[in-house]
N, CA, C and O atoms as a DFTB+ gen file, in Angstrom:
704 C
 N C O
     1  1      97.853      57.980      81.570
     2  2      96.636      58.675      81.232
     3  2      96.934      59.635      80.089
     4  3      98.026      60.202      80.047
     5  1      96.108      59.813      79.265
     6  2      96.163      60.712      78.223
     7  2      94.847      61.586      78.350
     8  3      93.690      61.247      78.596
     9  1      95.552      63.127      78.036
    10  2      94.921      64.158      78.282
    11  2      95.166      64.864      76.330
    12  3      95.965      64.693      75.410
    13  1      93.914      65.665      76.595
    14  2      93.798      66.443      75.518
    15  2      93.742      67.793      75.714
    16  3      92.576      68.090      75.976
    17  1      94.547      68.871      75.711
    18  2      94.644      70.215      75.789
    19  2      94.711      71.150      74.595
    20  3      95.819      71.444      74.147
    21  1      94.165      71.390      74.326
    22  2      94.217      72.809      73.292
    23  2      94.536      71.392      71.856
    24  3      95.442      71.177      71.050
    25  1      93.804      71.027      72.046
    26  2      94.499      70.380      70.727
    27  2      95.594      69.399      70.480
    28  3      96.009      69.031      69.382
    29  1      96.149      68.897      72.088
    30  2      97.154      68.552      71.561
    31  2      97.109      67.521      72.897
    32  3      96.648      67.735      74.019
    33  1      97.796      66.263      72.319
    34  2      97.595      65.190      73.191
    35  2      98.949      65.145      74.181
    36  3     100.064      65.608      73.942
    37  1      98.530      64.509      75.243
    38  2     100.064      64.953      76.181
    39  2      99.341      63.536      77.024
    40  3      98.133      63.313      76.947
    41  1     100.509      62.457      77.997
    42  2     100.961      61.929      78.869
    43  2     100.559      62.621      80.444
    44  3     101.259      63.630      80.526
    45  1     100.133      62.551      81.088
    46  2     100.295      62.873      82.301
    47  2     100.019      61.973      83.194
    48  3      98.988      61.305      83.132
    49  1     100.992      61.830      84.229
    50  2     100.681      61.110      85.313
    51  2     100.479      61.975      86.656
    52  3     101.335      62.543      87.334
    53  1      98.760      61.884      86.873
    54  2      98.366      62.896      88.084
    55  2      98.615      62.126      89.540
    56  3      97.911      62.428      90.504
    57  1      99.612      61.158      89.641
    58  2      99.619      60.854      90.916
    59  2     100.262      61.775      92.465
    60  3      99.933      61.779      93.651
    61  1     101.545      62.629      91.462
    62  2     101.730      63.857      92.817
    63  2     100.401      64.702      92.975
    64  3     100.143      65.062      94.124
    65  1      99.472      65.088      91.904
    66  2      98.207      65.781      92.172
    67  2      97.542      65.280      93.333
    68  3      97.695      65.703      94.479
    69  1      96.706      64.239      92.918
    70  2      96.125      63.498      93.750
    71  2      96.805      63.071      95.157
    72  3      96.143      62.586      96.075
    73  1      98.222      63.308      95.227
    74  2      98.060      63.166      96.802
    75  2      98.528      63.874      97.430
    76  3      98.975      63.561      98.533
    77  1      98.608      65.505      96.766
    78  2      98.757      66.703      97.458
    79  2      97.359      67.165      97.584
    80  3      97.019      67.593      98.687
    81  1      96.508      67.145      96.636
    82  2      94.894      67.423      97.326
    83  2      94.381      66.025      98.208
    84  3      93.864      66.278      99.297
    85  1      94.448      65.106      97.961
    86  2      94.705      64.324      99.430
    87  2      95.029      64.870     100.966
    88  3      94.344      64.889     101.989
    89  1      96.051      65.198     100.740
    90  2      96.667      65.431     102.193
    91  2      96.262      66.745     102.676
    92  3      96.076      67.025     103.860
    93  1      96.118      67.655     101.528
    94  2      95.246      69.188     101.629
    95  2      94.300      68.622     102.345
    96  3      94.463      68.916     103.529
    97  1      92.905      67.589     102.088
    98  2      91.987      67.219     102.925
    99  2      92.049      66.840     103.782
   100  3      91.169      67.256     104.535
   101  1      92.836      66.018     104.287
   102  2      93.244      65.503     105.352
   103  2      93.349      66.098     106.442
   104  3      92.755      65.898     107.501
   105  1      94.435      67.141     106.061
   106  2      95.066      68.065     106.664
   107  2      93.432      68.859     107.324
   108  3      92.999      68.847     108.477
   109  1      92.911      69.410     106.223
   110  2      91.619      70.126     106.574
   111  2      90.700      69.665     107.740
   112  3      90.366      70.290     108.746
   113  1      90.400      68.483     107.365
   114  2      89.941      67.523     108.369
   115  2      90.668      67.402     109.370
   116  3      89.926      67.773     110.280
   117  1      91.764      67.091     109.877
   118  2      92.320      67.401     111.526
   119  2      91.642      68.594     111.849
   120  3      90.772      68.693     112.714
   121  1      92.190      69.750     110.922
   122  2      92.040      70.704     111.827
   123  2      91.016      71.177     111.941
   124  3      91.202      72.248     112.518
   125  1      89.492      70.977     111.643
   126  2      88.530      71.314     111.496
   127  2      87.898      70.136     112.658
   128  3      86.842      70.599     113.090
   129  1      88.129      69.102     113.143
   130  2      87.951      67.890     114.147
   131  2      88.799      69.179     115.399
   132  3      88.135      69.919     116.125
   133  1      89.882      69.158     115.373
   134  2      90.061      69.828     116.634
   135  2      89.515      71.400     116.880
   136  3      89.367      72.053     117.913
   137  1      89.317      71.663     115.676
   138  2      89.202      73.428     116.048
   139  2      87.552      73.320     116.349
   140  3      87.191      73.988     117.317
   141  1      86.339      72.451     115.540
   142  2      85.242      72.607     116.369
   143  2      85.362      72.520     117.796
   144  3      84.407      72.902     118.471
   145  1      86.715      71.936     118.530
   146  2      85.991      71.705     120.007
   147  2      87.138      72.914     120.610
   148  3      87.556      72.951     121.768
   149  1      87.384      73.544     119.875
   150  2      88.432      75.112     120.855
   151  2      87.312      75.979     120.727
   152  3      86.337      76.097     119.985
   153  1      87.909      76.664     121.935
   154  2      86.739      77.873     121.748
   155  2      87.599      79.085     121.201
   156  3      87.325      80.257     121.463
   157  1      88.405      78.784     120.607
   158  2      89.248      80.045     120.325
   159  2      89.260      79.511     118.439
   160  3      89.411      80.281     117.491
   161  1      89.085      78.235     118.379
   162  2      89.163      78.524     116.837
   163  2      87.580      77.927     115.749
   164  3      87.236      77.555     114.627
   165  1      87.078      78.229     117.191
   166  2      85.670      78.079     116.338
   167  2      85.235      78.401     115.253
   168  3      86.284      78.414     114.610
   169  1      84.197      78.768     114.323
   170  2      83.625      79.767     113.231
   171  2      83.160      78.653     112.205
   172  3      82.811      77.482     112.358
   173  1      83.314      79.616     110.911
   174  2      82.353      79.045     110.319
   175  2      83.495      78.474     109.080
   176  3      84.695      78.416     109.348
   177  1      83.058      78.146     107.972
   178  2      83.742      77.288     106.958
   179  2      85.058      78.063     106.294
   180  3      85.917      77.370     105.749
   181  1      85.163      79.092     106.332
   182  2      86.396      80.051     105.983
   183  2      87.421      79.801     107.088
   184  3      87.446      80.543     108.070
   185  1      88.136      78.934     106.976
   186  2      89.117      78.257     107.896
   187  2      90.407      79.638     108.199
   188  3      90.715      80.124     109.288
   189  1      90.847      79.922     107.088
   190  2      91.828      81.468     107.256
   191  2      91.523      82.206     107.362
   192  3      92.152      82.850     108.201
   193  1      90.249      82.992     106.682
   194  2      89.781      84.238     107.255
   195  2      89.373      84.338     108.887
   196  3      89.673      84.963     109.905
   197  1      88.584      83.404     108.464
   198  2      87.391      83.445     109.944
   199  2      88.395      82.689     111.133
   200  3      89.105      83.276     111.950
   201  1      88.283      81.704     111.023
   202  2      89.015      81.160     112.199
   203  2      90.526      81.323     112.695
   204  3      90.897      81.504     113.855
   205  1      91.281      81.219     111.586
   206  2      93.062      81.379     112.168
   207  2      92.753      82.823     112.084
   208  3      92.915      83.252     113.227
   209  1      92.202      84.287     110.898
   210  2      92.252      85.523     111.293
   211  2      91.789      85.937     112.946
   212  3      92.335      86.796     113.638
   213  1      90.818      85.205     113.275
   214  2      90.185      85.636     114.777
   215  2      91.065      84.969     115.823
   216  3      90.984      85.384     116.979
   217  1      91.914      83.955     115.523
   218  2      92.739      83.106     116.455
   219  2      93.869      84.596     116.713
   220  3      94.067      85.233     117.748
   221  1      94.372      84.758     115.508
   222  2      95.353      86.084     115.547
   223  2      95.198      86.691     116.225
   224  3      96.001      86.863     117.141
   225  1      93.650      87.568     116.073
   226  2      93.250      88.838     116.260
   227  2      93.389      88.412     117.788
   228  3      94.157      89.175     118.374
   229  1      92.863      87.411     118.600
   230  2      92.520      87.263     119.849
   231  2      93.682      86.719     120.826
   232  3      93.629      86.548     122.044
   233  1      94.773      86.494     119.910
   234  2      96.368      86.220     120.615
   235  2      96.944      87.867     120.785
   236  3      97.761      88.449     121.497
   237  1      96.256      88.124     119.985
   238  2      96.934      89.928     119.710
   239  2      96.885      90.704     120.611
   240  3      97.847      91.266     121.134
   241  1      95.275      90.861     121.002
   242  2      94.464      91.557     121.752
   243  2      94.747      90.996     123.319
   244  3      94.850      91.787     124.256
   245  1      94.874      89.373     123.510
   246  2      94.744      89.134     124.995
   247  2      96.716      89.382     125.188
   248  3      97.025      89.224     126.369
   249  1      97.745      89.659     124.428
   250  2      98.760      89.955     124.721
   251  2      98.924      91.490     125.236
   252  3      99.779      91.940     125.998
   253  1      97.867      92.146     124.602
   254  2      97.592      93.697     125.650
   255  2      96.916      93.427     126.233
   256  3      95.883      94.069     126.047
   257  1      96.831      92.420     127.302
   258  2      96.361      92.572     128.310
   259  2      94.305      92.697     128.161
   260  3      93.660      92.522     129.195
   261  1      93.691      92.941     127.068
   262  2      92.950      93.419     126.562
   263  2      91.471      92.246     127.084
   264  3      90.299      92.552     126.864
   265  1      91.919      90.876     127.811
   266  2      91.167      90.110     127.834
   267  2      89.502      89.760     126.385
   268  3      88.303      89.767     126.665
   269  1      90.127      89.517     125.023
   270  2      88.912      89.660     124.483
   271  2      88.022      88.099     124.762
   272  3      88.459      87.166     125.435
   273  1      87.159      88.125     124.300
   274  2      86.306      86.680     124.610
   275  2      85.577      86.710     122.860
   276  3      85.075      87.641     122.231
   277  1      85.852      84.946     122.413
   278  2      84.970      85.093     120.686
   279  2      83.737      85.293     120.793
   280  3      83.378      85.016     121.938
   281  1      82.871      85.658     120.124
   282  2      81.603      85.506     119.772
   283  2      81.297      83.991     120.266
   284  3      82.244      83.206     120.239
   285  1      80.142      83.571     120.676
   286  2      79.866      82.022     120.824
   287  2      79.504      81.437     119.844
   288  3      79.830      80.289     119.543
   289  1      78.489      82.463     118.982
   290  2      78.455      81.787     117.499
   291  2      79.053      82.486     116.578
   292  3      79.503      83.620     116.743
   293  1      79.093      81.704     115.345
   294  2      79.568      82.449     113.936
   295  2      78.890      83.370     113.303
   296  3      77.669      83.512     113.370
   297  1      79.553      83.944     112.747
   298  2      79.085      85.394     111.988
   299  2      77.660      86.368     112.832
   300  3      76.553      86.708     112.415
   301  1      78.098      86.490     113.657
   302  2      77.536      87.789     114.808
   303  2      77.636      89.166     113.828
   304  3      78.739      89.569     113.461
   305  1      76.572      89.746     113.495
   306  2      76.513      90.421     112.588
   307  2      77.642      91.414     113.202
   308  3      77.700      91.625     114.414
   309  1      78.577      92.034     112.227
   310  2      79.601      93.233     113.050
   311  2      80.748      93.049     113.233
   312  3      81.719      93.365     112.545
   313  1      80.654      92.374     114.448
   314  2      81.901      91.918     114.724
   315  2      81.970      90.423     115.320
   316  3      81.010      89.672     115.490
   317  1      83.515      90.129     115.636
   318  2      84.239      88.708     115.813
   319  2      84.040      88.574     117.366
   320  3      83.439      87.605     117.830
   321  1      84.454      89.370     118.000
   322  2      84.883      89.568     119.633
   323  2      84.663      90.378     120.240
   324  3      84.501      91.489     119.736
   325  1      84.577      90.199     121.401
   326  2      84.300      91.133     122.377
   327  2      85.181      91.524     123.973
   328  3      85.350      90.639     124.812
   329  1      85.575      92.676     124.145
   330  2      87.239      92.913     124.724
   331  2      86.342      93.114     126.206
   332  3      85.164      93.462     126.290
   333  1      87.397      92.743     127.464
   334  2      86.667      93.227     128.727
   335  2      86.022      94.285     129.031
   336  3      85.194      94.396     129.935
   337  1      86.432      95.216     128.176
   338  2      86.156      96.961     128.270
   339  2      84.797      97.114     127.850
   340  3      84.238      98.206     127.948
   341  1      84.083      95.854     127.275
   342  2      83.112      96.075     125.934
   343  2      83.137      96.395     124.484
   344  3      82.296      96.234     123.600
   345  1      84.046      96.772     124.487
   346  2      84.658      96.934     122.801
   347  2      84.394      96.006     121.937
   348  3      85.280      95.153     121.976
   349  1      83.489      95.743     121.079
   350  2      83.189      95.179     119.783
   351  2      84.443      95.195     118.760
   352  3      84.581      96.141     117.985
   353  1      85.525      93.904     118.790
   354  2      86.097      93.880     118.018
   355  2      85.973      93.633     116.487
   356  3      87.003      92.962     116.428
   357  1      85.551      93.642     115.263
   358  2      85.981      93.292     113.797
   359  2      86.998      92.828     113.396
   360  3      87.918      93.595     113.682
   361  1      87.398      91.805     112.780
   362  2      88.475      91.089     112.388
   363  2      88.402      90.948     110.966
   364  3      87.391      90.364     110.576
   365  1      89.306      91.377     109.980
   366  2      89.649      90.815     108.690
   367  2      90.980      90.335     108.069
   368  3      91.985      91.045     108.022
   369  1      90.909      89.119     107.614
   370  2      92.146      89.021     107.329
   371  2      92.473      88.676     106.057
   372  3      91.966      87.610     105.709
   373  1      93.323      89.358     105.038
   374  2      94.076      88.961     104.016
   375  2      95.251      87.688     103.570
   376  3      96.406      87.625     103.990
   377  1      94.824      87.070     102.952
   378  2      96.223      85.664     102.630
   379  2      96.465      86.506     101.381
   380  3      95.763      87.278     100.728
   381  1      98.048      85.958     101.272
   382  2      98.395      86.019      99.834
   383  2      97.470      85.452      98.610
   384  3      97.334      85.997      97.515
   385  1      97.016      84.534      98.938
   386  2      96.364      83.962      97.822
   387  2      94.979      84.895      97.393
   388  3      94.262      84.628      96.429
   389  1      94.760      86.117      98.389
   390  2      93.875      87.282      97.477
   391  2      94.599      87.728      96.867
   392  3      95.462      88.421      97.404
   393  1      94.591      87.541      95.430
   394  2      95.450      88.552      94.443
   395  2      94.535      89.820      94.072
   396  3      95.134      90.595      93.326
   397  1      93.171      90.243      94.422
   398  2      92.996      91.485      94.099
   399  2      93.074      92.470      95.289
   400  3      92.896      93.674      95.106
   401  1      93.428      91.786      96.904
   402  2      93.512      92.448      97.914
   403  2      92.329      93.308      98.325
   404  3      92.191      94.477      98.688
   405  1      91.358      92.044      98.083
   406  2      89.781      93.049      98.026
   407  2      89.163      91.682      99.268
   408  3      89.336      90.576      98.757
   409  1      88.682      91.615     100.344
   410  2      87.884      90.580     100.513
   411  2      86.590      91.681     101.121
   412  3      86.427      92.853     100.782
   413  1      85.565      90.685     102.354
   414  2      84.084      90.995     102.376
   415  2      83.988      92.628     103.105
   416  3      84.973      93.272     103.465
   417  1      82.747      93.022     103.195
   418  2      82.757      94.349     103.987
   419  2      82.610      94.459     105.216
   420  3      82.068      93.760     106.071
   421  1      83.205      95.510     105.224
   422  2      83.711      95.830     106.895
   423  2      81.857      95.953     107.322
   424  3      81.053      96.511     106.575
   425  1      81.462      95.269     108.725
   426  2      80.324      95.317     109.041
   427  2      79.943      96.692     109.975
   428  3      80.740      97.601     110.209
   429  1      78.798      96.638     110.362
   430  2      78.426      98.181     111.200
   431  2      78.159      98.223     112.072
   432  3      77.736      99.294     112.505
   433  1      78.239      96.966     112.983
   434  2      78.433      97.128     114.585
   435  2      79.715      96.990     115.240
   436  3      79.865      95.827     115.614
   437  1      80.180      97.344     115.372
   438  2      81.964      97.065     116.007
   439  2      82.062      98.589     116.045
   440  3      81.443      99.504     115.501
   441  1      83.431      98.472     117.191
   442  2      84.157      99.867     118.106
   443  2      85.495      99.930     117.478
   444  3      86.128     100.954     117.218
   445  1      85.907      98.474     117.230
   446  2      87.919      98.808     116.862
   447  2      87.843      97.818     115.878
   448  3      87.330      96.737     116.165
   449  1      88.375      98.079     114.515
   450  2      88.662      97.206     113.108
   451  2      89.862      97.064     113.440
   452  3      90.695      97.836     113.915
   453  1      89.885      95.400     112.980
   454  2      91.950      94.753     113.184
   455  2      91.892      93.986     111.622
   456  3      91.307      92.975     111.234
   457  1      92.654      94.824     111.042
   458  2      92.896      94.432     110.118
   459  2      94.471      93.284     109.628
   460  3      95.651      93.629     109.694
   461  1      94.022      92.171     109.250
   462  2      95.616      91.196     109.140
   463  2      95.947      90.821     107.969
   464  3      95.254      90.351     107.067
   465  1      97.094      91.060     108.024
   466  2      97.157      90.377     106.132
   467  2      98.507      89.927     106.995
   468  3      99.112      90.238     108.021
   469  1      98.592      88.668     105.518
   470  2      99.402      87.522     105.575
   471  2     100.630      87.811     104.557
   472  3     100.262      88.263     103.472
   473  1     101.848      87.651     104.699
   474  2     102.542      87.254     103.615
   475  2     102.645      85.956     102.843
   476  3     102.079      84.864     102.903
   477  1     103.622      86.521     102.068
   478  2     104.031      84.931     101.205
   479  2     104.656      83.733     101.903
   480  3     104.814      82.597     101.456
   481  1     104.971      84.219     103.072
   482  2     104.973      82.513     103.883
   483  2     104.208      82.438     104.620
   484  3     104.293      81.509     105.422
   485  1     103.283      83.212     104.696
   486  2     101.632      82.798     106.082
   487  2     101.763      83.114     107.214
   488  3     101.236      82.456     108.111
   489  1     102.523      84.237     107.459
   490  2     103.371      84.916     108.919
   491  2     102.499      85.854     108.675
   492  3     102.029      86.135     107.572
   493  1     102.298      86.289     109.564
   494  2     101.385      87.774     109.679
   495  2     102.770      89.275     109.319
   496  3     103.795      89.581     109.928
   497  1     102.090      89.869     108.047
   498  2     103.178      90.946     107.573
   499  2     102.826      92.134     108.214
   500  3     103.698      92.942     108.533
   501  1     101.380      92.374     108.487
   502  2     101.172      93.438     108.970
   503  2      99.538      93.617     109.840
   504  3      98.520      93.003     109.523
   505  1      99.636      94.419     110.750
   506  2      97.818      94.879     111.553
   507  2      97.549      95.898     111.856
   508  3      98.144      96.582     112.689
   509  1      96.466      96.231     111.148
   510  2      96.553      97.449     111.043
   511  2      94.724      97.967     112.028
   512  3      93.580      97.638     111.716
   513  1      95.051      98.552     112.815
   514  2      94.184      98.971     114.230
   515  2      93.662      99.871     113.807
   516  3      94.160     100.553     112.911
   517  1      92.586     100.094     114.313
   518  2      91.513     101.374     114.353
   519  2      89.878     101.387     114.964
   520  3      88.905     100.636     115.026
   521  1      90.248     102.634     115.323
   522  2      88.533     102.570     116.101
   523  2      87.690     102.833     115.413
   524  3      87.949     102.987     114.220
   525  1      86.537     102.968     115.822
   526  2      84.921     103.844     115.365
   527  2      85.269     104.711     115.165
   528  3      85.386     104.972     113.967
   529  1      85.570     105.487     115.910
   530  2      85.851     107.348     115.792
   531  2      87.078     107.542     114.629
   532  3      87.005     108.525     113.892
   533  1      87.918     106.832     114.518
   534  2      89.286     107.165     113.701
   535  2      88.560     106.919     112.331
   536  3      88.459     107.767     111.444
   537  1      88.119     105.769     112.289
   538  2      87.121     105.498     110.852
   539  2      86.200     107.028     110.833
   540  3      86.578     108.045     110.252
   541  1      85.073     106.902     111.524
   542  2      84.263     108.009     111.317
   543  2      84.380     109.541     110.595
   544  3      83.579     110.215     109.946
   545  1      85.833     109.760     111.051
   546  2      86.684     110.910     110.908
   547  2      87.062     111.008     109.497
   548  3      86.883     112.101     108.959
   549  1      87.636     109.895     108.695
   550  2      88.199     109.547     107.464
   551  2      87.145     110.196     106.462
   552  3      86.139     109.547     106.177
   553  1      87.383     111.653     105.840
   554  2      86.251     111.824     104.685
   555  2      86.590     111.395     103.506
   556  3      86.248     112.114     102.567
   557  1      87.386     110.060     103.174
   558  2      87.741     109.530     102.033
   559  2      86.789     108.685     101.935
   560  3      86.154     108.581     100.886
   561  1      86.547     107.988     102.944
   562  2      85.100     106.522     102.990
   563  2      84.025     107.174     102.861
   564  3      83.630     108.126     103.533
   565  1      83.446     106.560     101.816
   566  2      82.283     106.847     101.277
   567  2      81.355     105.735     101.464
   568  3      80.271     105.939     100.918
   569  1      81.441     104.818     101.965
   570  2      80.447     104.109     102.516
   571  2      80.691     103.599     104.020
   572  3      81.771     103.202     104.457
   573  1      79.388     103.692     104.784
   574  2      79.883     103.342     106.140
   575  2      80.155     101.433     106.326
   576  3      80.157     101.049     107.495
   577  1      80.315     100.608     105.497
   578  2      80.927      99.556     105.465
   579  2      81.585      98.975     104.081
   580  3      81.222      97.930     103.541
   581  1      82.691      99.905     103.575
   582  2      83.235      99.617     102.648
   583  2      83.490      97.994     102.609
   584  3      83.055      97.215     103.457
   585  1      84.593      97.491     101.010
   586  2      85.085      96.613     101.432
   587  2      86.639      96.572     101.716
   588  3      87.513      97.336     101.306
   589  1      86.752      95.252     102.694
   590  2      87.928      95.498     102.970
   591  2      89.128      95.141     102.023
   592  3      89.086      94.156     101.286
   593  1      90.196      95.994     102.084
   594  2      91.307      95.895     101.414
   595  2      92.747      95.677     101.792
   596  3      92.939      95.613     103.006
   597  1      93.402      95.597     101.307
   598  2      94.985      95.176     101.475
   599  2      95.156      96.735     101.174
   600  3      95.763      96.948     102.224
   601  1      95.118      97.639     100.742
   602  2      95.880      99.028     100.295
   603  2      95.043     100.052     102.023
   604  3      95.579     101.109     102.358
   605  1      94.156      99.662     102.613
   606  2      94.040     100.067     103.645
   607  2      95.095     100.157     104.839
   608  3      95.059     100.716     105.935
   609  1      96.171      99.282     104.098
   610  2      97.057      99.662     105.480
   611  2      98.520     100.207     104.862
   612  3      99.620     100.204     105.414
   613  1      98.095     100.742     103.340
   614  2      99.160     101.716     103.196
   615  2      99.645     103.006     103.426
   616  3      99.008     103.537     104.336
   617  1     100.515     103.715     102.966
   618  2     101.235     104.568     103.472
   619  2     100.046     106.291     103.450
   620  3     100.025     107.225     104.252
   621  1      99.203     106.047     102.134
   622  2      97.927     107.053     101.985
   623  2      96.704     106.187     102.305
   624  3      95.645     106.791     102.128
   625  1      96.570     104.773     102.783
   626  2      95.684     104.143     103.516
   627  2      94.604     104.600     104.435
   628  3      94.569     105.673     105.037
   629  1      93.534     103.423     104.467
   630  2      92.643     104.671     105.906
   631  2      93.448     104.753     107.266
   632  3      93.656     105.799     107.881
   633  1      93.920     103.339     107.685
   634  2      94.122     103.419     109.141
   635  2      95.542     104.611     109.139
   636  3      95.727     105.161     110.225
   637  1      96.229     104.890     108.314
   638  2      97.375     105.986     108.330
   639  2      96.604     107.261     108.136
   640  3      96.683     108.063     109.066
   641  1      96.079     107.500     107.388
   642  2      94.974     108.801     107.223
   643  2      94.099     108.949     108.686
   644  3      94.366     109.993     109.282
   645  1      93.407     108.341     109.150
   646  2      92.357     108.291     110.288
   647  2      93.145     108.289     111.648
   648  3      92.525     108.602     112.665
   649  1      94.665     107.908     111.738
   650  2      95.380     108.058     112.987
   651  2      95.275     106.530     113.477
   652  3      95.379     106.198     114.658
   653  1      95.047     105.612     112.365
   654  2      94.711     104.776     113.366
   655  2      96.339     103.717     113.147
   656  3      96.909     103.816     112.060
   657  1      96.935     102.794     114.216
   658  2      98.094     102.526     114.499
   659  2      98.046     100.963     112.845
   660  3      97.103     100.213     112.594
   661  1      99.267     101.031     112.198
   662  2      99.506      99.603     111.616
   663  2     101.103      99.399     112.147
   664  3     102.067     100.164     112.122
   665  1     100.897      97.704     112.750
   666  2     102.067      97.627     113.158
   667  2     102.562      96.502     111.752
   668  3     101.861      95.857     110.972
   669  1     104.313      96.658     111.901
   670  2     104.919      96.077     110.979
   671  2     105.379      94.571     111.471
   672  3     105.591      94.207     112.628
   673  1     105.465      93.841     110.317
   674  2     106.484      92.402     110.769
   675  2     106.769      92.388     111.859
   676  3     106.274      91.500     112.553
   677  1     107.642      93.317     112.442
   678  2     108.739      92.972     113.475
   679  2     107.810      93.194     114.534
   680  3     107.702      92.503     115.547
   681  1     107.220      94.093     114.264
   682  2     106.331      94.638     115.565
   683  2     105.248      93.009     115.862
   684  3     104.852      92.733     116.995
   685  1     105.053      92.465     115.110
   686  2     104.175      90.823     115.179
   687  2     104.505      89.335     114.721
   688  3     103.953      88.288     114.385
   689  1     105.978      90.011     114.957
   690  2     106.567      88.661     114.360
   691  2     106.318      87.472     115.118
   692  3     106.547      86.310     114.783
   693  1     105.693      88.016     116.453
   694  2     105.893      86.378     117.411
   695  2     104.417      86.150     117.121
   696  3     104.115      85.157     117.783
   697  1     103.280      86.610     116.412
   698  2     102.135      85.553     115.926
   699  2     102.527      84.846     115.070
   700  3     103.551      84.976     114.399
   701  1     101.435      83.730     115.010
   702  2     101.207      82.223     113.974
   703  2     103.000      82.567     113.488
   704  3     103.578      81.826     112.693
C-alpha cells in the first residue's frame, strides 16, 4: 500500500494495525457479552471508567466489610453505589491514558467520593476517600461539583486538605 504524508510517499504495510484493532474489538466484545450479565460489572459504554472503576470501587468497599450493592441502572444521577449503612457512594476513575488528568464532574447526590486512578500498567496507583462533610469543609472548592482530577489526590490536594484518607499502591495492591 502506498500512503501519502506530508508530501511524501512512503510503503506501509498496515497488517500488525489491523489486527491489533481487531483483537482490541474482540477483546471488547467478550467482555462487554459477559459483563452485561454480572451485576457487578454492569453500566454504561465507558468500559474503564464506569464499569472496571465501579468493579474496583465495590471490591474495595465490600473488603471493609462495607457490604455496597451497584446501582441497578446506569448513570443514577450522583452516585455509583449504595453501602449497607445507606451511604451513597461516587466513583471516579482515572487511566493513564487521561493525559490532562481532568475527567467528568463530581455529581451532587452522594455521602463518600472514591476516587481511582490507574497507573502505567493498569494496577490501581492510588484511592483517594472522602465524605460529604470532609468535601463541604474544603474552602478551596468553588463549585459544589467540580471536575474531577488526578492532582486531587495530591500532597496540597482536596482529599489531603479536607482530612479525607488516600491510600497508596501498597495499601491496594491486591485490586485488579
Amino acid at each position: 500500500m502506498i500512503n501519502i504524508l506530508n508530501d511524501r510517499i512512503f510503503s506501509m504495510d498496515v497488517n500488525k494495525e489491523r489486527k491489533v484493532c481487531r483483537d482490541y474489538l474482540v477483546a471488547r466484545k467478550k467482555f462487554l457479552k459477559f459483563a452485561n450479565k454480572s451485576e457487578l460489572l454492569r453500566g454504561n459504554d465507558n468500559i474503564i471508567g464506569s464499569r472496571i472503576g465501579e468493579f474496583i470501587a465495590w471490591e474495595f468497599l465490600d473488603k471493609q466489610k462495607r457490604k455496597p450493592k451497584m446501582n441497578e441502572r446506569a448513570n443514577v444521577e450522583g452516585h455509583d453505589m449504595v453501602c449497607k449503612d445507606g451511604k451513597k457512594i461516587s466513583v471516579k476513575l482515572i487511566s493513564p491514558e487521561n493525559k490532562t488528568g481532568r475527567t467528568t464532574r463530581l455529581g451532587k447526590n452522594w455521602d463518600e467520593f472514591l476516587l481511582i486512578i490507574l497507573g502505567d500498567n493498569y494496577k490501581v496507583a492510588k484511592i483517594g476517600h472522602i465524605t460529604r462533610s470532609q468535601f463541604n469543609k474544603d474552602k478551596k472548592i468553588r463549585s459544589a461539583n467540580p471536575y474531577t482530577t488526578r492532582s486531587m489526590l495530591g500532597e496540597k490536594g482536596l482529599f489531603v486538605r479536607s482530612r479525607g484518607r488516600v491510600y497508596k499502591k501498597e495499601e491496594v495492591s491486591w485490586l485488579i
